[in-house]
LOMARRO-481453 format. One record per atom (N, C-alpha, C): residue number from 0; residue in three letters; x, y, z. Coordinates in nm, 4 decimals. Atoms other than C-alpha are relative to their C-alpha. Layout:
BEGIN
+-----+-----+----------+----------+----------+
!   k !   r !     east !    north !       up !
+-----+-----+----------+----------+----------+
! NUM ! ALA !        X !        Y !        Z !
...
+-----+-----+----------+----------+----------+
//
This chain:
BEGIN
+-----+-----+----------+----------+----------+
!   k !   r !     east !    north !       up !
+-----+-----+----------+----------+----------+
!   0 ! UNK !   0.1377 !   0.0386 !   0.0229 !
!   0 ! UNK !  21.4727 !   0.7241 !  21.3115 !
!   0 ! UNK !  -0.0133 !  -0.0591 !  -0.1394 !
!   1 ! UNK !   0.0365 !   0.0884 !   0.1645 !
!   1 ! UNK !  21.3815 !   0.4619 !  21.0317 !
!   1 ! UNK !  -0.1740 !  -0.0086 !   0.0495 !
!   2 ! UNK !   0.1153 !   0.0385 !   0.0231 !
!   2 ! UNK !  21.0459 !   0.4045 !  20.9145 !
!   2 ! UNK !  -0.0285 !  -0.1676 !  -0.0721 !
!   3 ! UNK !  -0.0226 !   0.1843 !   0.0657 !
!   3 ! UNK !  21.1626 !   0.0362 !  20.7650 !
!   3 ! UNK !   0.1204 !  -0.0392 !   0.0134 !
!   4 ! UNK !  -0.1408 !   0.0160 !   0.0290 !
!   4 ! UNK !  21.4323 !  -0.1787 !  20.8186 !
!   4 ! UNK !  -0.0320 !  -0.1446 !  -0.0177 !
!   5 ! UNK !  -0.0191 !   0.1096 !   0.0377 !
!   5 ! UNK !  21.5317 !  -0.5285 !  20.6936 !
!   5 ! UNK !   0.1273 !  -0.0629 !   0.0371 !
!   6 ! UNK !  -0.1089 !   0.0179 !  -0.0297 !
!   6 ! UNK !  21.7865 !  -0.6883 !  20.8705 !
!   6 ! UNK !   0.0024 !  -0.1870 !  -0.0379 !
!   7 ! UNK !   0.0327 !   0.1389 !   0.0572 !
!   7 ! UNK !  21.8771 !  -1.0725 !  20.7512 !
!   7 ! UNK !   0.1677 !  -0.0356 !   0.0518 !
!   8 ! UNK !  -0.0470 !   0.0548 !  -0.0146 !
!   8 ! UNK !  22.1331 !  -1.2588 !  20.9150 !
!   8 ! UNK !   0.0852 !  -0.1775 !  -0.0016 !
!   9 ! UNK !  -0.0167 !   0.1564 !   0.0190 !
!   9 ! UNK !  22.2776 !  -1.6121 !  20.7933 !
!   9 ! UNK !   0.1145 !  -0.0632 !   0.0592 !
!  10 ! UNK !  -0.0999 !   0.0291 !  -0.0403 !
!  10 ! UNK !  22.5309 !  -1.8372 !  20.9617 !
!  10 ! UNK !   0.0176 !  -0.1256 !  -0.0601 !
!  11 ! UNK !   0.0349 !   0.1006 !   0.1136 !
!  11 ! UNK !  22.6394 !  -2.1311 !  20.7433 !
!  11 ! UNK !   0.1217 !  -0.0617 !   0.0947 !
!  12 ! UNK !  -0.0995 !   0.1082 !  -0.0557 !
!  12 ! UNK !  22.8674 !  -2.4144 !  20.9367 !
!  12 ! UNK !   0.0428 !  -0.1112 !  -0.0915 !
!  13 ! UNK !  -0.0047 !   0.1415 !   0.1412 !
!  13 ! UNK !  23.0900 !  -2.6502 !  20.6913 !
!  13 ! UNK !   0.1144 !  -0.0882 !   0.1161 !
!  14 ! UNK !  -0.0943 !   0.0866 !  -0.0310 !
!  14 ! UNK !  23.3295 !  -2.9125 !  20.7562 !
!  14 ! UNK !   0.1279 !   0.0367 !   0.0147 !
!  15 ! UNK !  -0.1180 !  -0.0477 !  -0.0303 !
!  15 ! UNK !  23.6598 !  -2.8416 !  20.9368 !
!  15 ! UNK !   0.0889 !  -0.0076 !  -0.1451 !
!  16 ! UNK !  -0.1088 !   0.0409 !   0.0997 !
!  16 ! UNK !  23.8415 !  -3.0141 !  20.6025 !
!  16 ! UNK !  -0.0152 !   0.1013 !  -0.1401 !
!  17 ! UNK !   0.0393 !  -0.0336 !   0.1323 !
!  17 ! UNK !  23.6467 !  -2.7813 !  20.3945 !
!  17 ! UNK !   0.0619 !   0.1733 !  -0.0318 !
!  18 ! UNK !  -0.0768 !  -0.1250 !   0.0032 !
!  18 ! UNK !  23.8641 !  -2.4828 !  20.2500 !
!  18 ! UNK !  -0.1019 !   0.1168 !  -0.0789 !
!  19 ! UNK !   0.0134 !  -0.1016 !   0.0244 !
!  19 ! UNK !  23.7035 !  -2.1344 !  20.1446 !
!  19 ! UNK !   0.0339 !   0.0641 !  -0.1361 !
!  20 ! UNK !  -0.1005 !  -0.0333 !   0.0852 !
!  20 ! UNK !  23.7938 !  -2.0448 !  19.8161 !
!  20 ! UNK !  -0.0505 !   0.1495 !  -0.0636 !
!  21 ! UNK !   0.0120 !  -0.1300 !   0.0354 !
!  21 ! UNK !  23.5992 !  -1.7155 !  19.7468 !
!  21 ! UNK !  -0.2109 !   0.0121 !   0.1160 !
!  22 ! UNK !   0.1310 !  -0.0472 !  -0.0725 !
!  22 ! UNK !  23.2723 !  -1.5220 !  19.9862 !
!  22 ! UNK !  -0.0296 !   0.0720 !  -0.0865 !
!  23 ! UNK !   0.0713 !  -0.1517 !   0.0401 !
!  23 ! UNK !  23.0485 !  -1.2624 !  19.8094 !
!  23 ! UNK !   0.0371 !   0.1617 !  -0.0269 !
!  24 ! UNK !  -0.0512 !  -0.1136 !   0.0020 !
!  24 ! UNK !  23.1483 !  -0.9144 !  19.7362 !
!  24 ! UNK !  -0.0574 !   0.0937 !   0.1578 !
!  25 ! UNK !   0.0668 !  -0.1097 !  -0.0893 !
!  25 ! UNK !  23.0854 !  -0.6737 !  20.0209 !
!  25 ! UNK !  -0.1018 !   0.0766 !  -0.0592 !
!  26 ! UNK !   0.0602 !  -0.1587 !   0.1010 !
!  26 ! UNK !  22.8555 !  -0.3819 !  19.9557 !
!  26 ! UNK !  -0.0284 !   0.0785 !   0.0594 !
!  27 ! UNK !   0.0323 !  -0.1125 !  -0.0804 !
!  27 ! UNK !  22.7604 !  -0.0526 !  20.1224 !
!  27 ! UNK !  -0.1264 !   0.0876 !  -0.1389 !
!  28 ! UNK !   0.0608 !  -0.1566 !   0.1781 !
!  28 ! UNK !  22.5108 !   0.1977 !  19.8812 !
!  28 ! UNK !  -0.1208 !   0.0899 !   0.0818 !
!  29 ! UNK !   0.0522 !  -0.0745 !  -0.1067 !
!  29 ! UNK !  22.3198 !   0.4914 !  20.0554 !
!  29 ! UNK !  -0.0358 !   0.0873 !  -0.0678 !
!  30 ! UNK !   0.0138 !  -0.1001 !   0.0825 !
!  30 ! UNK !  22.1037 !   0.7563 !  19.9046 !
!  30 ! UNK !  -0.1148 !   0.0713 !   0.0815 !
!  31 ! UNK !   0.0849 !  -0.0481 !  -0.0490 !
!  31 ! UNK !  21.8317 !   1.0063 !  19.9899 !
!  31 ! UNK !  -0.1312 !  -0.0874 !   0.0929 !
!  32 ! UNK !   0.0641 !   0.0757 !  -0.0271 !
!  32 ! UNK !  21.5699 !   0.7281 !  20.0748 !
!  32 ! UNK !   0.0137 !  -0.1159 !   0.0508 !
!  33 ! UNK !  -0.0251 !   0.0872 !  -0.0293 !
!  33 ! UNK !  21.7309 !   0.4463 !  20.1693 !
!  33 ! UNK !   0.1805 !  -0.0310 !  -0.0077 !
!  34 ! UNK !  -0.1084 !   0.0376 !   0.0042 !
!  34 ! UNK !  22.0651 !   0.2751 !  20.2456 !
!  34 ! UNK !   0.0325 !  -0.1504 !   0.0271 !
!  35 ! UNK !  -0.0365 !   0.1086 !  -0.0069 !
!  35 ! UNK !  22.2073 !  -0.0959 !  20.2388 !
!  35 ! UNK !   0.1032 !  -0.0183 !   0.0353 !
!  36 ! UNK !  -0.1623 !   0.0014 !  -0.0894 !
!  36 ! UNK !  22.5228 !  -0.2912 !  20.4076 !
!  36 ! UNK !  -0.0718 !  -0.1495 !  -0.0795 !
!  37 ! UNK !   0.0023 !   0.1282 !   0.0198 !
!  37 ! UNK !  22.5398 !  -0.6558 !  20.2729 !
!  37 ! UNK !   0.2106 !  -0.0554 !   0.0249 !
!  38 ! UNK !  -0.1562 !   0.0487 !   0.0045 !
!  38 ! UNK !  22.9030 !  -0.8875 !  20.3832 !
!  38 ! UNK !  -0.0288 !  -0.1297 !   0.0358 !
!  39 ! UNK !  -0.0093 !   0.1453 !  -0.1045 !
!  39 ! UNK !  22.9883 !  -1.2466 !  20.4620 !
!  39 ! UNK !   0.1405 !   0.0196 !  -0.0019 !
!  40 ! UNK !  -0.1364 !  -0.0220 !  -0.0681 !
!  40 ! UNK !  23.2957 !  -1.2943 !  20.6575 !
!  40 ! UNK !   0.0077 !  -0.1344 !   0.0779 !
!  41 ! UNK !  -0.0800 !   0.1257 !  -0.0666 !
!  41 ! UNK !  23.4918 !  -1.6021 !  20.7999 !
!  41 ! UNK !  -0.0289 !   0.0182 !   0.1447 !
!  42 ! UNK !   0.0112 !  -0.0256 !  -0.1551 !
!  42 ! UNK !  23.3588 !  -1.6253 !  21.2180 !
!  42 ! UNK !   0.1215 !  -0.0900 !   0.0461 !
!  43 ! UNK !  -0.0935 !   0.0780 !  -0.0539 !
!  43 ! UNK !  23.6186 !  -1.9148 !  21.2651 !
!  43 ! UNK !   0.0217 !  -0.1269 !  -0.0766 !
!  44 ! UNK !  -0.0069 !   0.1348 !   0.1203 !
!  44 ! UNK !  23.7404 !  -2.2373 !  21.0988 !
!  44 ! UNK !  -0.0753 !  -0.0409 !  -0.0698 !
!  45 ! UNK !   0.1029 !   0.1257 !   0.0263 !
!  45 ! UNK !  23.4074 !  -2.4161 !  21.0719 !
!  45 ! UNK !  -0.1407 !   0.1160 !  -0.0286 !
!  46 ! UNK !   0.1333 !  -0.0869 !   0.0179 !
!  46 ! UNK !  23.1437 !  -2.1111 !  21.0396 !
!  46 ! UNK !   0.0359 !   0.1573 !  -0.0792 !
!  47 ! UNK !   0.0227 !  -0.1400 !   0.0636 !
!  47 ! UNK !  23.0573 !  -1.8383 !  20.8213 !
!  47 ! UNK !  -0.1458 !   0.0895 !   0.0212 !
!  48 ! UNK !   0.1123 !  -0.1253 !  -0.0356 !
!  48 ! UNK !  22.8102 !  -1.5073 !  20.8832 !
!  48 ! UNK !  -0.0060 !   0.0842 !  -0.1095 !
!  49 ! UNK !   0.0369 !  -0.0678 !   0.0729 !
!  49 ! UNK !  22.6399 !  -1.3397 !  20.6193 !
!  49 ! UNK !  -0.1331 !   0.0795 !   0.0522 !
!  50 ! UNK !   0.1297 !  -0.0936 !  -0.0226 !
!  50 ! UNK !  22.4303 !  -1.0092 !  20.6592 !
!  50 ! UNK !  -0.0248 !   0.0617 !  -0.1295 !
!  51 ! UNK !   0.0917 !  -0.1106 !   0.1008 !
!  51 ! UNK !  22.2026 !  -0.8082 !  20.4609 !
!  51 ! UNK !  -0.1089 !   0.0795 !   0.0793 !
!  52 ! UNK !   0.0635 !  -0.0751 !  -0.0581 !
!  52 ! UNK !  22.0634 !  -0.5196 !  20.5567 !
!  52 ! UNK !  -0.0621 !   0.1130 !  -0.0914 !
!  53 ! UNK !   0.0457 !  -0.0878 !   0.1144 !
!  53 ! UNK !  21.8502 !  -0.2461 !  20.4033 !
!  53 ! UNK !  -0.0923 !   0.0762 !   0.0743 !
!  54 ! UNK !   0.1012 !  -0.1114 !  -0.0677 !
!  54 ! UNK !  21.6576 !   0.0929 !  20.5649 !
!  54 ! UNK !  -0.0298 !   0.0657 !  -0.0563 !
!  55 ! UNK !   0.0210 !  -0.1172 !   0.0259 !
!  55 ! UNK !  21.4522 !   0.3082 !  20.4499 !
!  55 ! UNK !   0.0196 !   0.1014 !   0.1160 !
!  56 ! UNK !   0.0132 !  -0.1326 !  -0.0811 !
!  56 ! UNK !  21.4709 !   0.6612 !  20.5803 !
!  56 ! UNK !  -0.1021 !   0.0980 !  -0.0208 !
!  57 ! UNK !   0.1166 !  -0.1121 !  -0.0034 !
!  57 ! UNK !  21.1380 !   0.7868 !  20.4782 !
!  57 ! UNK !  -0.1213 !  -0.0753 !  -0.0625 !
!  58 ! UNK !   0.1266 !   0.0801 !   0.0629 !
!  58 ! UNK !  20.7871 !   0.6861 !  20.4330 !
!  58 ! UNK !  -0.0557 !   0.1005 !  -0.1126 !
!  59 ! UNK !   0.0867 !  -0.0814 !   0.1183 !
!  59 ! UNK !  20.7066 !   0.9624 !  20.1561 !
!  59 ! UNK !   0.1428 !  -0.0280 !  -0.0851 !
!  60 ! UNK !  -0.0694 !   0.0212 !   0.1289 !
!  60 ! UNK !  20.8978 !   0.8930 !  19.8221 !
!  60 ! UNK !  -0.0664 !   0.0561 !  -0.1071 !
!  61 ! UNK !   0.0365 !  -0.0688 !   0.1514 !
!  61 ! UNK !  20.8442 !   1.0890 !  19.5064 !
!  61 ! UNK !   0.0176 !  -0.1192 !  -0.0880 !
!  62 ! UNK !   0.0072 !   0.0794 !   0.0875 !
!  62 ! UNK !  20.8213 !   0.9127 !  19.1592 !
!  62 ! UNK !   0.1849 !  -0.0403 !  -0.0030 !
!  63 ! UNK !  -0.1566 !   0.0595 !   0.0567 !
!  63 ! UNK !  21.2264 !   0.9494 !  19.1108 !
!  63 ! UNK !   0.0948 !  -0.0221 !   0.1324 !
!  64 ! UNK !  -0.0240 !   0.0768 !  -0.1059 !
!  64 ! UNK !  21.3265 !   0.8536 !  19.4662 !
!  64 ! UNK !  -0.0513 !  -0.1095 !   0.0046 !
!  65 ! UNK !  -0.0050 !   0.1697 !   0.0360 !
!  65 ! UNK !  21.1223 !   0.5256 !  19.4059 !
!  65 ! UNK !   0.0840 !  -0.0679 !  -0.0821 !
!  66 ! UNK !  -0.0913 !   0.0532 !   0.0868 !
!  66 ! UNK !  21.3348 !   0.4596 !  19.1205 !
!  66 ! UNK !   0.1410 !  -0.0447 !   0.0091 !
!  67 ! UNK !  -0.0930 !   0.0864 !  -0.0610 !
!  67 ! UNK !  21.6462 !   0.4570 !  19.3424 !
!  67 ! UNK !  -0.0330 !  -0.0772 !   0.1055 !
!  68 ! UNK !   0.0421 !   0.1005 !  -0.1020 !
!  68 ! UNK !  21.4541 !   0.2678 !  19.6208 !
!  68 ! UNK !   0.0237 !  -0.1732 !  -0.1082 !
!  69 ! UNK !   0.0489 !   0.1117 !   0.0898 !
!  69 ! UNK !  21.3975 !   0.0191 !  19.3354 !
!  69 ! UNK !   0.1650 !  -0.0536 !  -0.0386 !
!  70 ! UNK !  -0.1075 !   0.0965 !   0.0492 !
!  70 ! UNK !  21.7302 !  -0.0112 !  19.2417 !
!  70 ! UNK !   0.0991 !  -0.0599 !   0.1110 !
!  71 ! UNK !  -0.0567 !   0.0270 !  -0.0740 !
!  71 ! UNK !  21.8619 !  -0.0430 !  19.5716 !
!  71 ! UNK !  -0.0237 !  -0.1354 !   0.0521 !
!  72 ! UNK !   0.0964 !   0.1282 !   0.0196 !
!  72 ! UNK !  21.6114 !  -0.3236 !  19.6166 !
!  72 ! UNK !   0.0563 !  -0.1134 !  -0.0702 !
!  73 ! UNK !  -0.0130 !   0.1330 !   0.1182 !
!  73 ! UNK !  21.7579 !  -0.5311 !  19.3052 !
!  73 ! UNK !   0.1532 !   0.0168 !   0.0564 !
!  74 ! UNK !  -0.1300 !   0.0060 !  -0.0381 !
!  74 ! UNK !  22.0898 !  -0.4483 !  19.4537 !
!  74 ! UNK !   0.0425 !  -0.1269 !   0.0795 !
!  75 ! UNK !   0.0402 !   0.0442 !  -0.0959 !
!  75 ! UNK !  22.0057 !  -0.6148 !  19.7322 !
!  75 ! UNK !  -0.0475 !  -0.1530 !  -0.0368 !
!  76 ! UNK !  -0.0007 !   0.1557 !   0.0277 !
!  76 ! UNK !  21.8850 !  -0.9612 !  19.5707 !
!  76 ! UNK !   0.0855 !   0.0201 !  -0.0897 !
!  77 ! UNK !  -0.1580 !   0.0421 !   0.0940 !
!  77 ! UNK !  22.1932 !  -0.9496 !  19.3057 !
!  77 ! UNK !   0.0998 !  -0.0564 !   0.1172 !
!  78 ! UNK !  -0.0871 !   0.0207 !  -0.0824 !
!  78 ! UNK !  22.3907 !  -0.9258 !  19.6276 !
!  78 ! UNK !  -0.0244 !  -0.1847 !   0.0831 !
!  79 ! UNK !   0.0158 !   0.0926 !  -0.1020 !
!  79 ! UNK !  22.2212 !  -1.1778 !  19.8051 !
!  79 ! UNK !  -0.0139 !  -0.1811 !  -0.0789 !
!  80 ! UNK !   0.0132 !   0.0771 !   0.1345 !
!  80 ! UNK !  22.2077 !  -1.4417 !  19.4597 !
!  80 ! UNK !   0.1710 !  -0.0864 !   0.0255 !
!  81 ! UNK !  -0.0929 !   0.0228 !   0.0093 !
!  81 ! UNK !  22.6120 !  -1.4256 !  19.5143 !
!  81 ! UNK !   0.0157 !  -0.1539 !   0.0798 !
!  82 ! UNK !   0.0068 !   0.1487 !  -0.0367 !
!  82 ! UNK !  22.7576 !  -1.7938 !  19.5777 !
!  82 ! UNK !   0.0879 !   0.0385 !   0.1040 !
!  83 ! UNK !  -0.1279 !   0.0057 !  -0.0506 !
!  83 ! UNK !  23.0074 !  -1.8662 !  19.8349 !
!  83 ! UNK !   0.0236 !  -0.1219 !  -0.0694 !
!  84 ! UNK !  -0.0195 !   0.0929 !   0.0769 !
!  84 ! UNK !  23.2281 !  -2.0968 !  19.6941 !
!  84 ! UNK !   0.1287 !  -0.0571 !   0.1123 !
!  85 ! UNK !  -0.0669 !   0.1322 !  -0.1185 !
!  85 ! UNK !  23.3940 !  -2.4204 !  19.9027 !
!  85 ! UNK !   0.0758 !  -0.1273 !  -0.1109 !
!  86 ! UNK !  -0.0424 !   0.1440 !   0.0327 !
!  86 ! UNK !  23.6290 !  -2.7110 !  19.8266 !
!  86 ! UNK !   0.0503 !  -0.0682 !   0.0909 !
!  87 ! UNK !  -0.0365 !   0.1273 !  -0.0910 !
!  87 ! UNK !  23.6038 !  -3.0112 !  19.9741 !
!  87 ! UNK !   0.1266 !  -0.0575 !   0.0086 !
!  88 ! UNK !  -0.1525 !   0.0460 !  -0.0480 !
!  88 ! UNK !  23.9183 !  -3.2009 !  20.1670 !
!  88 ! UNK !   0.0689 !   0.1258 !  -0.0159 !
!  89 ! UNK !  -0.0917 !  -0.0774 !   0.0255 !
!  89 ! UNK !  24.0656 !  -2.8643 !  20.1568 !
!  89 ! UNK !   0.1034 !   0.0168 !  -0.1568 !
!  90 ! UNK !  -0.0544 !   0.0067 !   0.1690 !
!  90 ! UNK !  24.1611 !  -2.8951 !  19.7988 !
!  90 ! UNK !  -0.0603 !   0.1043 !  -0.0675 !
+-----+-----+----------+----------+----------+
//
């Protein structure tokens, strides 16, 4: 049982010639109030899949459980800020 969830799925399609040269860090982070999953991962030559995800597990939060909601939050756009990085002609 969640009381919030945020699920965000991206699929990004490049050019067969175009090589991969670094995706995003993974991330997992999970605490009394909430927990996150963020990854992008290679689907096949020509396409990549990036998720982000983020649940709360409770609609009552104290003052110092907001404070890790909050940071889980900025986790969560740092993560999602990350570049993938591509070079063209496979070079």
């Amino acid at each position: 049982q969640v009381t919030f969830q945020y699920d965000e799925t991206e699929t990004i399609t490049i050019r067969a010639d175009t090589k991969i040269l670094a995706l995003p860090n993974p991330a997992k982070q999970a605490n009394q109030v909430s927990q996150l999953s963020a990854s992008c991962a290679k689907k096949d030559a020509t396409t990549l899949t990036c998720q982000r995800w983020l649940q709360l597990k409770s609609r009552h939060i104290d003052p110092a459980q907001y404070k890790s909601l909050r940071t889980s939050v900025a986790s969560l756009a740092q993560i999602a800020r990350q570049p993938v990085i591509l070079a063209a002609g496979g070079k």
